[in-house]
N, C-alpha and C positions, 0 to 999 in steps of 0.2 A: 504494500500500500504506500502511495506517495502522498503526500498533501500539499496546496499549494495556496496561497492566497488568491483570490479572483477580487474583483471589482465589475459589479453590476448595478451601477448606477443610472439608467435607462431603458427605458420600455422596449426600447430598439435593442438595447444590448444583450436584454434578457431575452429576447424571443432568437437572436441570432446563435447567441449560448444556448439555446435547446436544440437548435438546429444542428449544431455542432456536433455536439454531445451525443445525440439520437444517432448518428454516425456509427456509435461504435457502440458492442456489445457487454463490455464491462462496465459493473457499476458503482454509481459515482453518487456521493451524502456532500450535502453542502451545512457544514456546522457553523451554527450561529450563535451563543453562549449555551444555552440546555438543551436547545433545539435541530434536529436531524430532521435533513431531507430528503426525500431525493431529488436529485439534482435534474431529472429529465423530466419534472414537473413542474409546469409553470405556475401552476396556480399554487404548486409549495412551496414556488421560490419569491412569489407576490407576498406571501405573509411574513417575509425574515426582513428586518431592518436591513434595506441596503444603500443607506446612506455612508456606510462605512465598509471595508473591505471583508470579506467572509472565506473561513477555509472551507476548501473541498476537497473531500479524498476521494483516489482514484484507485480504485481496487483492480488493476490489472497490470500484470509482470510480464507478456510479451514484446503488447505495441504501444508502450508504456513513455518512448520517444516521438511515436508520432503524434500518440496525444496532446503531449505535451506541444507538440508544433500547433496543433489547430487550436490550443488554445493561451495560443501566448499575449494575443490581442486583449483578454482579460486579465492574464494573471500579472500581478501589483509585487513588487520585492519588498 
């Protein structure tokens, strides 16, 4: 499992992030202090404070590189 910071501060950025994400077949929680998502849920990812940056782990050990490529346009250092 990786974890990574994302930034989803827009309506646009959220629905492009599920379109991503839906790509691939491992699954992916976006932790937000108590609370667990999943992350290819939009309407779970509408209820988590996303004014601020949020982790999301990425549960897959093969293509574990490319993921991270389609999702670099989100993730925050």
């Amino acid at each position: 499992m990786k974890t990574v910071k994302i930034s989803l501060n827009s309506i646009d950025k959220v629905k492009s992030f599920v379109n991503e994400i839906t790509k691939f077949d491992s699954d992916f929680d976006l932790v937000s202090g108590r609370y667990v998502i999943d992350a290819k849920s939009i309407m779970g990812i509408f209820s988590l404070d996303l004014s601020k940056p949020i982790d999301l782990n990425i549960h897959a050990q093969d293509s574990l590189d490319v993921i991270l490529e389609a999702l670099a346009p989100y993730i925050v250092e």
